[in-house]
RODO-2510 file (C-alpha; in nm, 4 decimals, decimal comma):
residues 526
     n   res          X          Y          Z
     1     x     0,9362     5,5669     1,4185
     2     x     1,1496     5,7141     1,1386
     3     x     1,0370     5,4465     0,9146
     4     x     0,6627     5,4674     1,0051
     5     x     0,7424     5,8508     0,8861
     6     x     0,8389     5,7594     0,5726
     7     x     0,4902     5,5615     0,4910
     8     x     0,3125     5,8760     0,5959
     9     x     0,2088     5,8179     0,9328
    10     x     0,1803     6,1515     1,1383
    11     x     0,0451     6,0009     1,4650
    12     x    -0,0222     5,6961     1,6782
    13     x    -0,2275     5,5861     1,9749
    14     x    -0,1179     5,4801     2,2789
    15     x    -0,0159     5,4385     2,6487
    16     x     0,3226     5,4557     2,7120
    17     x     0,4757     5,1502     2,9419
    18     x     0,8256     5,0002     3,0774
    19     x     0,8091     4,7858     2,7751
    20     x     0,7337     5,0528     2,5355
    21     x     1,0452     5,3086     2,6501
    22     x     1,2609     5,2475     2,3075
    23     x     0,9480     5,3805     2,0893
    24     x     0,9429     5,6551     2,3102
    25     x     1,3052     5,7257     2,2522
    26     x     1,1868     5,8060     1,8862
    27     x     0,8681     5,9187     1,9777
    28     x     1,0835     6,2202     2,0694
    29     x     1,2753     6,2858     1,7494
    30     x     0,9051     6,4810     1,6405
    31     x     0,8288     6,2977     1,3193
    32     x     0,5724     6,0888     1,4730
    33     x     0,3076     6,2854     1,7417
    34     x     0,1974     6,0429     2,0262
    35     x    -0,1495     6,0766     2,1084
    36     x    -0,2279     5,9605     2,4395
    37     x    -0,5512     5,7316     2,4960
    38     x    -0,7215     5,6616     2,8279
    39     x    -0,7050     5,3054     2,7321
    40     x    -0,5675     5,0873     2,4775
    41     x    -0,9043     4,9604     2,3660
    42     x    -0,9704     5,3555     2,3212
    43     x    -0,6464     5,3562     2,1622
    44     x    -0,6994     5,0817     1,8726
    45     x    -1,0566     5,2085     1,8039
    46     x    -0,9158     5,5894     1,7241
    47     x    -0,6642     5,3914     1,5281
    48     x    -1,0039     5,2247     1,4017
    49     x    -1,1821     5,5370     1,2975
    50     x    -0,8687     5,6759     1,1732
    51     x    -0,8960     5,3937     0,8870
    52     x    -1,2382     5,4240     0,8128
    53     x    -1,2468     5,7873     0,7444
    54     x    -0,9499     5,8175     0,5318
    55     x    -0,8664     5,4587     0,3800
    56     x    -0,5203     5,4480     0,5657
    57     x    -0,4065     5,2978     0,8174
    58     x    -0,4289     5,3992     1,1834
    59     x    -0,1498     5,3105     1,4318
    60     x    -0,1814     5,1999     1,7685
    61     x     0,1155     5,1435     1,9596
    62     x     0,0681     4,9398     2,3121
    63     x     0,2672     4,7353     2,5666
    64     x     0,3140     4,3757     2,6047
    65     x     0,0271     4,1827     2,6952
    66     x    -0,2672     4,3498     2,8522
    67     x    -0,1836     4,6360     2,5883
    68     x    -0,2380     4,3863     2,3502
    69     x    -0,5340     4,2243     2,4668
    70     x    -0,7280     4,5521     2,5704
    71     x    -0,6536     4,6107     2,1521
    72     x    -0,7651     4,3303     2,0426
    73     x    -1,1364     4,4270     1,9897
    74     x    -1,0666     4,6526     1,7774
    75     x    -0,8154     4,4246     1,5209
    76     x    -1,1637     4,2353     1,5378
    77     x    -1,3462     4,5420     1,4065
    78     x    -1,1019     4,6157     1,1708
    79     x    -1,0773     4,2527     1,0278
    80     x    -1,4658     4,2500     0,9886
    81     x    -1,4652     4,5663     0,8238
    82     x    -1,1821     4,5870     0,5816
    83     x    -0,9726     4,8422     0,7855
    84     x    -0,6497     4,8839     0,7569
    85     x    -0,4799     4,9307     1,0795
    86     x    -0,1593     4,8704     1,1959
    87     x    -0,0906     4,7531     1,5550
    88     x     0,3064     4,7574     1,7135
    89     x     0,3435     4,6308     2,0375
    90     x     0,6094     4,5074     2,2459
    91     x     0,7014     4,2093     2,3800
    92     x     0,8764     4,0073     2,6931
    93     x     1,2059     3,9681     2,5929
    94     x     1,3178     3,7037     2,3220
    95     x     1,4889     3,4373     2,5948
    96     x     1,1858     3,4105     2,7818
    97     x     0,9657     3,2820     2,5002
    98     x     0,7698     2,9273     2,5897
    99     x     0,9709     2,9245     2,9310
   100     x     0,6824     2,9905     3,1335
   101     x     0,8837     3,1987     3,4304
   102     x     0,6169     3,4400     3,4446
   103     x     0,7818     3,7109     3,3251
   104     x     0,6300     4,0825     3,3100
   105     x     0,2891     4,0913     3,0874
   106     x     0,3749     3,7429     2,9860
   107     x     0,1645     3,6027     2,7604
   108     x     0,3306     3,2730     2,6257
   109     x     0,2932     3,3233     2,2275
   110     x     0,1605     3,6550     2,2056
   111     x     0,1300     3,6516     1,8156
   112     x    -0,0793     3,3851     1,8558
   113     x    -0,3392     3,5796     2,0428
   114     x    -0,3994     3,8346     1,7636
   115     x    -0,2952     3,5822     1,4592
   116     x    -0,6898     3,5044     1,4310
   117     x    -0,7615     3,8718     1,3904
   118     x    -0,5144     3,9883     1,1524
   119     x    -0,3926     3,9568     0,8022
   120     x    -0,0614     3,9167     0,9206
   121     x     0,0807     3,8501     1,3268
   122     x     0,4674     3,8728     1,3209
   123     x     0,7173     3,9066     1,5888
   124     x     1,0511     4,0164     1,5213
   125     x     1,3360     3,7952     1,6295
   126     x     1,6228     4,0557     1,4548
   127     x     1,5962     4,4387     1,3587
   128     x     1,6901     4,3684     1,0212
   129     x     1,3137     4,1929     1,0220
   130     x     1,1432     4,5042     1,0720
   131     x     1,1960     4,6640     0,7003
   132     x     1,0841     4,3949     0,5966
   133     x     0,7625     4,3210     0,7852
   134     x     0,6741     4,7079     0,7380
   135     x     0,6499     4,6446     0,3856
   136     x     0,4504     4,3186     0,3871
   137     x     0,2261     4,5527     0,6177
   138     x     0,1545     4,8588     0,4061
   139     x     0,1264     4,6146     0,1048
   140     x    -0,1513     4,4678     0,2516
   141     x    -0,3215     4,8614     0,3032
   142     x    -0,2620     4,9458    -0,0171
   143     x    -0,3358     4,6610    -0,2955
   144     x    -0,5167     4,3988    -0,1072
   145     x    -0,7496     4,3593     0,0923
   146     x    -0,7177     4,6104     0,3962
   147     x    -0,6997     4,4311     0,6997
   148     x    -0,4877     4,4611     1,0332
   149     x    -0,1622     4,3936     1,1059
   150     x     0,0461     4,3444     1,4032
   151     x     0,4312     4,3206     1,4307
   152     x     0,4974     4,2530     1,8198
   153     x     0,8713     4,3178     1,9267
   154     x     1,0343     4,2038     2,2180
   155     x     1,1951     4,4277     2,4729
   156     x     1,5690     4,2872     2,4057
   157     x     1,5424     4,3405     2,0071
   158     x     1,4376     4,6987     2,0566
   159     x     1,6740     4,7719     2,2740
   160     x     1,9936     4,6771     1,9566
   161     x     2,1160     4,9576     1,7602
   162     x     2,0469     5,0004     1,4172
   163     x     2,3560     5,1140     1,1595
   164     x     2,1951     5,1481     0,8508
   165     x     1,9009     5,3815     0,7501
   166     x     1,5235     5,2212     0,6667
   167     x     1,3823     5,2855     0,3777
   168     x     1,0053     5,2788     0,2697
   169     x     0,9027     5,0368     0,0044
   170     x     0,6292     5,1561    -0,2573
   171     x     0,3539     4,8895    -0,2127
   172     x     0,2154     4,7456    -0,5641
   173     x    -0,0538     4,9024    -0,7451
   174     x    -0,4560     4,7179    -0,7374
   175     x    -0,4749     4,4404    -0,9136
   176     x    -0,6976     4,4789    -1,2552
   177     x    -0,9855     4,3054    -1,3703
   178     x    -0,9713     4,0442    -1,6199
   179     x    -1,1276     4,2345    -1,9317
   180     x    -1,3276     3,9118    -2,0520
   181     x    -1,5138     3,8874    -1,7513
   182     x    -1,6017     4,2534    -1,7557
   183     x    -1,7477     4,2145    -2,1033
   184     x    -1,9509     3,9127    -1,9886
   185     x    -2,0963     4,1171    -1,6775
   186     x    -2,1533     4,4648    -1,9330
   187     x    -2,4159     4,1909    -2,1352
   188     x    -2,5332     4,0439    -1,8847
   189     x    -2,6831     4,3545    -1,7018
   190     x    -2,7741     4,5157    -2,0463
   191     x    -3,0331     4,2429    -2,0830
   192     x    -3,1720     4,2803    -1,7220
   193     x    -3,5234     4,4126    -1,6650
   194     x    -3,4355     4,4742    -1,2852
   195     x    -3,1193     4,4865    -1,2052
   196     x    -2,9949     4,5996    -0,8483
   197     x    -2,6622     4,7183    -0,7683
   198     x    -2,5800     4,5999    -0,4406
   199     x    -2,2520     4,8143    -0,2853
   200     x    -2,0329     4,7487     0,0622
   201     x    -1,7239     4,9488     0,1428
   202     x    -1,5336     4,7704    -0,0551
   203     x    -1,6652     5,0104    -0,3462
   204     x    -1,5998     5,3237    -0,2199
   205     x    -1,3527     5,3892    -0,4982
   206     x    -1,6771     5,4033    -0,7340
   207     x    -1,7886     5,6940    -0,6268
   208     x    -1,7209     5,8553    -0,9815
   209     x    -1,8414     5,5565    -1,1849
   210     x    -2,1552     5,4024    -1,0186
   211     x    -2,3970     5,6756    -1,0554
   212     x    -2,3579     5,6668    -1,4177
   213     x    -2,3252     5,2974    -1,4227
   214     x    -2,6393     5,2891    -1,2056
   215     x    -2,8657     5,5476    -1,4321
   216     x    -2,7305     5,3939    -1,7878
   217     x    -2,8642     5,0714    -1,6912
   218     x    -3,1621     5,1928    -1,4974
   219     x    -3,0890     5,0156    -1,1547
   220     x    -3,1238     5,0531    -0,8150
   221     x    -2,8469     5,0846    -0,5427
   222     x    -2,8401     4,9606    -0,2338
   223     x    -2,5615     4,9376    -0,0212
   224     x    -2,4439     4,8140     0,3342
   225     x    -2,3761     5,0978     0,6104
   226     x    -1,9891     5,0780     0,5049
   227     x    -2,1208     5,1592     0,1332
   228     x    -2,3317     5,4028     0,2381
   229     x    -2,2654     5,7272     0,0505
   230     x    -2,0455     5,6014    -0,2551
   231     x    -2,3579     5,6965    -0,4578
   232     x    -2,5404     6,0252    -0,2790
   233     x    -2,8055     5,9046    -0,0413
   234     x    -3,0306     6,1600    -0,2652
   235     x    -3,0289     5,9599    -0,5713
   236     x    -3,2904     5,9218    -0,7345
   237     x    -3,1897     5,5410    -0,7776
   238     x    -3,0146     5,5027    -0,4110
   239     x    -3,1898     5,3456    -0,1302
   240     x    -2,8964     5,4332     0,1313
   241     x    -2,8530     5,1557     0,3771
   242     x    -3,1640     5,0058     0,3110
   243     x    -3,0254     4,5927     0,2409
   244     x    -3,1287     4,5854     0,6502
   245     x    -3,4857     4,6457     0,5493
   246     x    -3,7662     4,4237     0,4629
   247     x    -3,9276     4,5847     0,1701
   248     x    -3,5651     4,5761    -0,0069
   249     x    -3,5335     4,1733     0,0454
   250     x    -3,9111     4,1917    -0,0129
   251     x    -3,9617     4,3975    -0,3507
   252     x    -3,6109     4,3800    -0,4519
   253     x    -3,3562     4,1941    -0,3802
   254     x    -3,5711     3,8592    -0,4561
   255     x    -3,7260     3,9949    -0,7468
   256     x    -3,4494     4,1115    -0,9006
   257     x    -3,3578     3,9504    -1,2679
   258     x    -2,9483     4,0357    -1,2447
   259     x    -2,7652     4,1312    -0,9012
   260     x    -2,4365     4,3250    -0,9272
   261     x    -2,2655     4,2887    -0,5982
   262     x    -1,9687     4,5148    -0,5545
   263     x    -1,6999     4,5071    -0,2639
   264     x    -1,9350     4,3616    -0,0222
   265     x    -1,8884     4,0349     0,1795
   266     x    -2,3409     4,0046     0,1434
   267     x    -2,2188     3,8799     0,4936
   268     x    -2,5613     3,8501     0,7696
   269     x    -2,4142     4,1407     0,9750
   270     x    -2,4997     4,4070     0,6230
   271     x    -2,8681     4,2745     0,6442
   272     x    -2,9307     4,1134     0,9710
   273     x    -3,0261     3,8255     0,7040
   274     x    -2,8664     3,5178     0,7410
   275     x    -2,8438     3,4612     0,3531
   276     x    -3,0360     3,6674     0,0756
   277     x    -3,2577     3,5476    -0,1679
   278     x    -3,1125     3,5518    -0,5413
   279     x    -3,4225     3,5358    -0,7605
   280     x    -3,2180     3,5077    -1,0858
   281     x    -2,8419     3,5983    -1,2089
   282     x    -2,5086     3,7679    -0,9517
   283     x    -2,2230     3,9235    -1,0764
   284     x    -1,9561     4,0226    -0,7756
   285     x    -1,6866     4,2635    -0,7935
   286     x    -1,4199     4,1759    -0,5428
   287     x    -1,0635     4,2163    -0,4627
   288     x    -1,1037     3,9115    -0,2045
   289     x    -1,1400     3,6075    -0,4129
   290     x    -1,2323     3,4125    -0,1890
   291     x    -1,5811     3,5729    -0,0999
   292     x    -1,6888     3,5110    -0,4713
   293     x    -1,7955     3,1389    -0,4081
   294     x    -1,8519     3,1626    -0,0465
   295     x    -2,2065     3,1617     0,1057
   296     x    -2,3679     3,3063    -0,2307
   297     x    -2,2179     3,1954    -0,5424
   298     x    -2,1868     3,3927    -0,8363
   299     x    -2,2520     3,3470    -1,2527
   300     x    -1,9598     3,6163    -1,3194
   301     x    -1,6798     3,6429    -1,0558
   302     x    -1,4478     3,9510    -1,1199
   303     x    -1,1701     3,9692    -0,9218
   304     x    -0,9465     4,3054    -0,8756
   305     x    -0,9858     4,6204    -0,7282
   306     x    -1,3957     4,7729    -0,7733
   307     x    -1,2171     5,1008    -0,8527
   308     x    -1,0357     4,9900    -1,1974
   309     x    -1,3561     4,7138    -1,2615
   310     x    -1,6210     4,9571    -1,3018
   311     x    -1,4484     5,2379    -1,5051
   312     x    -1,4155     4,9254    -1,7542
   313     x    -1,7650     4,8331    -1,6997
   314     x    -1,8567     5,1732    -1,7661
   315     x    -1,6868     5,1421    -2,1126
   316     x    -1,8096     4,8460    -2,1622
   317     x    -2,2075     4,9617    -2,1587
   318     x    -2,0800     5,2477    -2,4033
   319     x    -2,3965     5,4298    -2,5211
   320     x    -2,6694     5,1516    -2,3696
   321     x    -2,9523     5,3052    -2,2485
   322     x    -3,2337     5,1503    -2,0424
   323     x    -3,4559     5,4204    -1,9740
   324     x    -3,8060     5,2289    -1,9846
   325     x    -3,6129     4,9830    -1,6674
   326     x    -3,4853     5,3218    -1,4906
   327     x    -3,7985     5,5034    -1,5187
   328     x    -3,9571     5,2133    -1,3039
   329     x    -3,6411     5,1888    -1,0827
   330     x    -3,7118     5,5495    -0,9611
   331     x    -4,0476     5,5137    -0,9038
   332     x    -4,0059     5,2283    -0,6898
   333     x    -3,7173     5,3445    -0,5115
   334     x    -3,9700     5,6363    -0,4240
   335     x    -4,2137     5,4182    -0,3056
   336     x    -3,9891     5,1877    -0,0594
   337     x    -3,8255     5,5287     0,0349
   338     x    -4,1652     5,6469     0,1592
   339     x    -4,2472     5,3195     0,3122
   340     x    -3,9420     5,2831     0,5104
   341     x    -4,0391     5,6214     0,6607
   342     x    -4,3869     5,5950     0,6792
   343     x    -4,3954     5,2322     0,8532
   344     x    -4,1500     5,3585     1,1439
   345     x    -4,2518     5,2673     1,4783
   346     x    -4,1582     5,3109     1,8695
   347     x    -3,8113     5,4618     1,9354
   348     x    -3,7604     5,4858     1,5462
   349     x    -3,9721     5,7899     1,4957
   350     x    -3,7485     5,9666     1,7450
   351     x    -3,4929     5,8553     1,5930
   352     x    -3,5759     5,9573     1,2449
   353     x    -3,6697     6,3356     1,3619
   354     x    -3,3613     6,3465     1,5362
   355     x    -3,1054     6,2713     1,2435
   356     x    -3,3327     6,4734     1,0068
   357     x    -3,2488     6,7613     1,2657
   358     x    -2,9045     6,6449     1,2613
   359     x    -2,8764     6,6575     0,8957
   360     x    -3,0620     6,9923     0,8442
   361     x    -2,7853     7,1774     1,0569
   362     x    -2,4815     6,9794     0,9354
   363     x    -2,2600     7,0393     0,5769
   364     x    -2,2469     6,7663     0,3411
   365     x    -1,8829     6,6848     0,4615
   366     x    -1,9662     6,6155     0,8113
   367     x    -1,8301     6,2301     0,8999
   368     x    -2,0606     6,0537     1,1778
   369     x    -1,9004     5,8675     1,3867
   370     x    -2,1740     5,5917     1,5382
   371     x    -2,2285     5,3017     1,8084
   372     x    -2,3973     4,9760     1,7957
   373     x    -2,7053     5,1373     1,8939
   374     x    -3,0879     5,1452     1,7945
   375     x    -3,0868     5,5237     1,6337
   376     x    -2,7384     5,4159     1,4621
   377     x    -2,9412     5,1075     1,2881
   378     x    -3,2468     5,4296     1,2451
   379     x    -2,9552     5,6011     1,0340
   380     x    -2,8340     5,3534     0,8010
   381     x    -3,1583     5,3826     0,5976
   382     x    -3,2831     5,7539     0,6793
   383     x    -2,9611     5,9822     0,7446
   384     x    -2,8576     6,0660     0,4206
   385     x    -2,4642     6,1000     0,3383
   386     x    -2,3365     6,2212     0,0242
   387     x    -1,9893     6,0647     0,0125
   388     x    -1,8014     5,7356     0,1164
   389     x    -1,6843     5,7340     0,4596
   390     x    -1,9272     5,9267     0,6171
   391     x    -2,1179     5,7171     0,7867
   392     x    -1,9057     5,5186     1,0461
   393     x    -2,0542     5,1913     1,1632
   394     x    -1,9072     4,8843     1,3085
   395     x    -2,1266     4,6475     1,1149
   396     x    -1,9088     4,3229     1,1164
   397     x    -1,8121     4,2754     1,4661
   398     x    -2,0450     4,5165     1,6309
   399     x    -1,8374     4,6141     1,9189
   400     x    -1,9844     4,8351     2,1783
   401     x    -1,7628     5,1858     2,2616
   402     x    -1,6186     5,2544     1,9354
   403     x    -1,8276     5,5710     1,8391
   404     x    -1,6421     5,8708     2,0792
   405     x    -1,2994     5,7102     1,9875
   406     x    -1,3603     5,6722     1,6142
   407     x    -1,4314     6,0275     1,5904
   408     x    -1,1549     6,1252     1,7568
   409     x    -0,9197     5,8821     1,5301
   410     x    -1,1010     6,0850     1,2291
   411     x    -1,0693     6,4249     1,3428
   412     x    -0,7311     6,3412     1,3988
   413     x    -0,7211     6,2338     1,0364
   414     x    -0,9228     6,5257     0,9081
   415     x    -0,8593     6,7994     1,1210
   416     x    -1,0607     7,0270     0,8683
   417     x    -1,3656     6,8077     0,8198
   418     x    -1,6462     6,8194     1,0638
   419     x    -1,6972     6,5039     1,2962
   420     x    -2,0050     6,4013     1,5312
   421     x    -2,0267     6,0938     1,7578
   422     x    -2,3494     5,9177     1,7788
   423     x    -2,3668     5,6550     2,0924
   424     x    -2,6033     5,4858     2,3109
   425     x    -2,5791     5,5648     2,6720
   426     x    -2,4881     5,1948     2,7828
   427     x    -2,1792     5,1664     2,4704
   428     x    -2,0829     5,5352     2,5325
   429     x    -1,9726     5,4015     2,9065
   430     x    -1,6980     5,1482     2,7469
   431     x    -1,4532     5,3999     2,6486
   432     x    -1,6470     5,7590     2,7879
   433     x    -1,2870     5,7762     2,9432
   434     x    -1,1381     5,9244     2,5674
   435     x    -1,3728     6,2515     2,6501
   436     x    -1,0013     6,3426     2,7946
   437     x    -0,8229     6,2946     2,5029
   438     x    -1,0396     6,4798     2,2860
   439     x    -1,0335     6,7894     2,5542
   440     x    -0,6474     6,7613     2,5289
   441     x    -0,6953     6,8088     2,2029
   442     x    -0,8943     7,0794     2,1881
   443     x    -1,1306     6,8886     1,9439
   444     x    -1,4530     7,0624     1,8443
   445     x    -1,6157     6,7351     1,8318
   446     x    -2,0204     6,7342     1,9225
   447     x    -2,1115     6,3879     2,0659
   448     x    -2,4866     6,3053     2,0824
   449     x    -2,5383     6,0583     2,3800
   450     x    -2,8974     5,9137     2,3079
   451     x    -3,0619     5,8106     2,6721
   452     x    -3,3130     5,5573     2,7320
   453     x    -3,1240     5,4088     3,0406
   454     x    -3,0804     5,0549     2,9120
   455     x    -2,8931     4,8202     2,6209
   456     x    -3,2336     4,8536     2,5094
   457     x    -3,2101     4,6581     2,1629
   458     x    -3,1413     4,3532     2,3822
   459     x    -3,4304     4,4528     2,6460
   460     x    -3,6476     4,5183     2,3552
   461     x    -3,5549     4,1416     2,2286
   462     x    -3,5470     3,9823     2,5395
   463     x    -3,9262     4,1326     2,5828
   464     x    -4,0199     4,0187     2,2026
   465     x    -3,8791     3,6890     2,3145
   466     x    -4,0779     3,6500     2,6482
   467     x    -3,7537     3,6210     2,8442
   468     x    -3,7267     3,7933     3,1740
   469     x    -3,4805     4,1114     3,1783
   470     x    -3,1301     4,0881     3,2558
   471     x    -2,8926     4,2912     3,2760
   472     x    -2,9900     4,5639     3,0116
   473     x    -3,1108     4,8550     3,2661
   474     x    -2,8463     4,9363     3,4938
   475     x    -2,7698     5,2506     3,6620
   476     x    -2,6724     5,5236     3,4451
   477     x    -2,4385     5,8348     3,5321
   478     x    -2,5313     6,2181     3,5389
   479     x    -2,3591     6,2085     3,1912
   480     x    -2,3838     6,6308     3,2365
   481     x    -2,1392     6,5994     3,5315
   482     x    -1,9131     6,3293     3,3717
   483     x    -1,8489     6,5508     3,0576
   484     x    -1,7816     6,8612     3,2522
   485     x    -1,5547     6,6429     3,4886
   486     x    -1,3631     6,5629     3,1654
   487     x    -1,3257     6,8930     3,0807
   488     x    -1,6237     6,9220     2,8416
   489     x    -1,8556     7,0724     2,7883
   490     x    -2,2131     6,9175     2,8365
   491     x    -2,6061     7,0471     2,7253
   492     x    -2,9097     6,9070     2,7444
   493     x    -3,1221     7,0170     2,4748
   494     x    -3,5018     7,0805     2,5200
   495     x    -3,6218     7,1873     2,1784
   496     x    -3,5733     7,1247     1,8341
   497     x    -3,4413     7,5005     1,7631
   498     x    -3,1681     7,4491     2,0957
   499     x    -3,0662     7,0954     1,9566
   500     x    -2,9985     7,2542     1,6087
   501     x    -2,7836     7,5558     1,7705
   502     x    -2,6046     7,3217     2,0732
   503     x    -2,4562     7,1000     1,7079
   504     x    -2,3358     7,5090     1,5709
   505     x    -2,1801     7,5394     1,9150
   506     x    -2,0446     7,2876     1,9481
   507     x    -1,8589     7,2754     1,6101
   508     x    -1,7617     7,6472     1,7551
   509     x    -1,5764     7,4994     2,0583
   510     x    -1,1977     7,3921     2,1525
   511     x    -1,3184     7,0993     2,3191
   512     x    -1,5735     6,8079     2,2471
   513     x    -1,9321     6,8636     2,3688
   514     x    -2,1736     6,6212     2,5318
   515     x    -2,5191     6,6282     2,4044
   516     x    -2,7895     6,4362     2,5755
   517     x    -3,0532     6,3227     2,4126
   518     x    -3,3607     6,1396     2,6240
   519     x    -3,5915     5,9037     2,4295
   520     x    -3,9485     6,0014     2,4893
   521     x    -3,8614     6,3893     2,5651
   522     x    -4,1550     6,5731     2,4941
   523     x    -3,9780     6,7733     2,1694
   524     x    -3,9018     6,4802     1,9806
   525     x    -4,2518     6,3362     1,9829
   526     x    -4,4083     6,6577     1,9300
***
C-alpha cells in the first residue's frame, strides 16, 4: 500500500475478505483510502471509470477467486478500451498450487484466468517480486499502450515481512514518431481533395493539435465514442461520434481521397461495421504497432505516441492552406449533421430531446458516465462534448452495468468535476447495488435511469429479425423505492422544465439521485 502511494494512487476498490487481511493491515496506515463496493464487479468497473476519466489507472483490490472472477468483466472492458487499470488480488497460499485439495477460493492457476484479459497476469512467488512487477505495471500506464494488469499474491507471501523500503520507479517517457514517416503523411494529406480525420481514444492527447491540423488541411473529423470530444463536438469540421452512422460510411468515409486514422483500433465495435470501406489512401497514428497492418492496412504506418506525432505533423504542414477543400468540408459536415437529426426515428427522437435537455442544463465540464443502451448509442452522434473523456462508453466489450459504477470511479477521480450516469433500466439492475456506495459517499451524482421495461435493443432486433421474444421484458422494480431504499434520493420528472431543475438538484445534493425517465411519456414527444 505504501508503494501504490508512491505512484499516486489515493484510493482503491474493494471488498475486504480472509484472504485480503494483510492489505488491510496497510489499508490502515491512511495513505491509501479503501472504498468499499457492493460487489467486486462494481468494484473493477469504478476502477474502470476511474481510468477513463482521468488517463490513470484505477485500482481494484479483491479476494482470491470469486473476487477475481466477479472482476474479470471489467479487465475485459478495460483491455477493449485502452484503460489502464490495475487489479491486486490475493491468492490460496503458494504450497497449494496445482494440488487440487480444494483449498479456500481455489482456483487452480488463477493467473491464468485473467492472463487473456490483461497486458500482464503475474503472481508473486517472493516479496522482493513485487517492486518489480509494480514497475512493469505502471510502465505499461504510462508509455504503452494502457491496458490492465493484475499481480495476484498468495496468502503465505503476504503474510512475510518486508526489511527494506519500496521505492517507485519513473516509467519511460512515449515513444516518438519516426520524423520520415511524418513528412511522408504531411504530403500526402496536402495533396488530398477530401481528406477525413478519423480519431479513437487513443488521440485524446491531440486535443491542442487536431483542430488546427483539421482546419489547415480542410478535413473532416470523425471519431469513435472514446474520441469523442478531443476536437469540440461544435466544430465546424467535427461530426462527433458519427463513424456509427450511415451517411458517414456513405458520403465519407468511402469517398474519401486520404484517411488519417489516429489512435483508433477502426475495430467493428467503433462503427457497428464489420470493416470500412477505404476508397483511396490511410495513414494511422498508433502507439500499438500491431493494429497498423491488422484488418485495414495502411500506405503510411506511424508508430509512437498520437500526442508527440501530430505536433510534428502540425510542423510539418507549416503554412499549407486548403481553404477551397475546407470550405466544402463544412458545408457537408452541415448537411450530414442535419441529416443525422432530421432522419431520427422511434425511441431516437426521445432520445435526442432528452440529451439536448441534458446538455442545455449541464457545464461544458460535466463527464457522462453511460450504459450499453439505445439513448447511449442516441448520444454518441447528437450529445455534444467539448473535451476528451467526457463521454464514457464501453464500446469494445459492451458490458452491461458499468454506467452507475463508472461515475462513481470518476467522481472519485474528480471530485470537483460534475458527473451524470446514463443507464438503461435492464443494465442499471447489474450493479444498482453501488447506489450505496455513492450515498456513503455523499456523491452529488444525478443518474438518469431511461425506462422502457425491456433490453429493448435486443427485442427491437429480435422483432426486425422475425424471431419470437425472449427474455428481453422481464419484470422491472419500483426503481423510486429502490433508490430511496439505498439512501437516495429518487424523482420522476414530468416536464421538460422539472427534468432540467431535478439535474440542478441533484448536482445540489450529498447523495446520488435517481432520475426516471419513461420512453413514450407524454413530455418527451410533445
Amino acid at each position: 500500500m505504501k508503494l501504490l502511494a508512491k505512484y499516486g494512487i489515493k484510493e482503491v476498490f474493494g471488498i475486504p475478505g480472509v484472504h485480503t487481511l494483510e492489505f488491510c493491515r496497510g489499508l490502515n496506515k491512511g495513505e491509501v483510502t479503501h472504498i468499499q463496493a457492493r460487489n467486486e464487479q462494481g468494484a473493477g468497473f469504478m476502477a474502470e471509470g476511474f481510468g477513463r476519466a482521468t488517463g490513470k489507472p484505477g485500482v481494484a483490490l479483491v479476494i482470491s477467486g470469486p473476487g477475481v472472477t466477479n472482476a474479470t468483466t471489467a479487465l475485459g472492458q478495460c483491455y477493449a478500451d485502452s484503460i489502464p487499470m490495475l487489479l491486486i488480488s490475493a491468492e490460496t497460499p503458494s504450497s497449494t498450487h496445482g494440488k487440487g485439495w480444494g483449498e479456500l477460493h481455489e482456483i487452480t492457476e488463477q493467473a491464468a484466468v485473467t492472463r487473456p484479459l490483461t497486458a500482464m497476469s503475474e503472481v508473486v512467488t517472493d516479496p522482493a517480486q513485487i517492486p518489480e512487477l509494480f514497475a512493469m505495471a505502471f510502465e505499461i500506464f504510462s508509455s504503452k499502450r494502457p491496458r490492465p494488469v493484475h499481480i495476484s499474491i498468495p496468502i503465505d507471501i503476504l503474510e512475510m515481512p518486508v526489511d527494506e523500503e519500496w521505492q517507485a520507479v519513473k516509467p519511460n517517457g512515449l515513444p516518438a514518431p519516426d520524423e520520415a514517416q511524418v513528412k511522408q503523411a504531411a504530403a500526402m494529406l496536402k495533396e488530398a481533395k477530401q481528406p477525413l480525420i478519423m480519431v479513437g481514444g487513443g488521440a485524446a492527447g491531440c486535443q491542442n493539435t487536431l483542430p488546427d491540423v483539421a482546419e489547415k488541411l480542410g478535413a473532416l473529423v470523425v471519431s469513435s465514442t472514446a474520441g469523442k470530444g478531443i476536437i469540440p463536438d461544435d466544430h465546424p469540421l467535427a461530426l462527433g461520434g458519427g463513424v456509427t452512422c450511415e451517411p458517414v460510411h456513405e458520403n465519407l468515409i468511402s469517398r474519401s481521397d486520404c484517411v488519417l486514422a489516429i489512435g483508433t483500433e477502426l475495430a467493428q465495435p467503433d462503427s457497428f461495421y464489420s470493416t470500412l470501406k477505404f476508397n483511396d489512401k490511410l495513414i494511422r497514428i498508433d502507439i500499438d504497432p500491431t493494429k497498423l497492418n491488422d484488418l485495414h492496412p495502411c500506405d503510411i504506418g506511424i508508430v509512437g505516441d498520437a500526442g508527440l506525432a501530430m505536433e510534428r505533423l502540425l510542423e510539418e504542414l507549416g503554412s499549407h492552406d486548403g481553404e477551397a477543400v475546407r470550405v466544402a468540408a463544412i458545408e457537408a459536415a452541415s448537411d450530414i449533421r442535419t441529416a443525422l437529426i432530421s432522419e431520427a426515428e422511434g425511441s431516437s427522437i426521445q432520445h435526442i430531446k432528452l440529451l439536448a435537455m441534458l446538455r442545455d442544463c449541464t457545464t461544458e465540464d460535466t463527464i457522462f458516465a453511460t450504459d450499453a443502451c439505445q439513448i447511449a448509442y442516441t448520444g454518441a452522434y447528437a450529445m455534444p462534448v467539448m473535451k476528451p473523456k467526457q463521454w464514457l462508453f464501453p464500446s469494445g466489450y459492451c458490458a452491461l452495468g458499468n454506467a452507475i459504477p463508472n461515475a462513481i470511479g470518476a467522481k472519485t477521480a474528480l471530485p470537483d468535476t460534475p458527473v451524470i450516469a446514463i443507464a438503461g433500466d435492464g443494465g442499471s439492475m447489474f450493479t444498482i447495488q453501488e447506489l450505496l456506495v455513492g450515498a456513503e459517499l455523499e456523491m452529488p451524482l444525478p443518474i438518469i435511469i431511461w425506462n422502457n421495461n425491456a433490453y429493448k435493443q435486443i427485442r427491437d432486433d429480435m422483432d426486425r429479425s422475425g424471431i419470437a421474444r425472449v427474455g428481453v421484458e422481464g419484470l422491472s422494480p419500483d426503481f423510486l423505492m429502490l433508490a430511496r431504499a439505498c439512501r437516495c434520493e429518487a424523482v420522476e420528472p414530468n416536464s421538460v422544465d422539472q427534468f432540467k431543475q431535478v439535474i440542478k438538484d441533484a448536482f445540489a445534493q450529498n447523495k446520488p439521485t435517481l432520475i426516471l425517465v419513461n420512453e413514450d411519456s407524454d413530455w418527451l414527444k410533445s
